[in-house]
N, C-alpha and C positions, 0 to 999 in steps of 0.2 A: 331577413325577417322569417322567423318561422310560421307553419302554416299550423292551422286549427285541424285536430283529429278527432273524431266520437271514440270515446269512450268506453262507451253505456247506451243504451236505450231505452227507455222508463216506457211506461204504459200511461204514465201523469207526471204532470207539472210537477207535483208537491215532493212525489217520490226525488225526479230530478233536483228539486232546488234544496234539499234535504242532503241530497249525494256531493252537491256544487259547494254545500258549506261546509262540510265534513273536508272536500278537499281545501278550500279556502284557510279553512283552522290550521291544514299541514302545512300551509303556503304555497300550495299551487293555485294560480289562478284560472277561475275553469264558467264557462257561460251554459247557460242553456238554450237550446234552439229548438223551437216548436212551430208546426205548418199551424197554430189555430186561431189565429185572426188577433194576434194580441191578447189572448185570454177570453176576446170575448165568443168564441166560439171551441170550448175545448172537444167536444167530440169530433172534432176534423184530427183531431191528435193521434189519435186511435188509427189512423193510417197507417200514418209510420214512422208514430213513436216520439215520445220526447228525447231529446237526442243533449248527453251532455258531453260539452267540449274543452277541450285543452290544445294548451301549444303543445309541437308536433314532439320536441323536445323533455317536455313533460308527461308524458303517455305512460310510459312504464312506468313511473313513481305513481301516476292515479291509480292504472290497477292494479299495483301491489295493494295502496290504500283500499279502495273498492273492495276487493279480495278482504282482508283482510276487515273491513269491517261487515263481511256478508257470514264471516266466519266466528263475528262476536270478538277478535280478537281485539280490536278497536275501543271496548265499553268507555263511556267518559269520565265516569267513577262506580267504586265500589256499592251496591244496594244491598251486601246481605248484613246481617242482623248483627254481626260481631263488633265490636266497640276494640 
């Protein structure tokens, strides 16, 4: 069994869960893990961090992914003006 690695470290939940479905869409499966009471206390987060995980085996394909979508390389469709 392989084991769970961080990724990433978010500053918030949204950013993390944002990050977890961008990898999910590539098919890696990836969790996120937060010290903040289940949601209901997210400033306990701010500690240290929303933290997003993958198997240990999947690491390097997240952060190429990550990478590359911090780089815009990733966009999910085209938005400019040309038909």
């Amino acid at each position: 069994m392989s084991d769970l690695v961080c990724v990433k470290t978010f500053s918030g939940r949204l950013e993390a869960e944002i990050a977890k479905g961008m990898l999910e869409a590539h098919g890696i499966k990836a969790m996120v893990a937060a010290d903040d009471a289940g949601g209901f206390r997210p400033e306990l987060a701010f500690s240290f961090g929303v933290r997003l995980l993958v198997l240990e085996g999947n690491a390097e394909q997240a952060l190429s992914l990550l990478a590359a979508s911090e780089d815009g390389a990733l966009a999910p469709f085209d938005i400019s003006d040309e038909d």
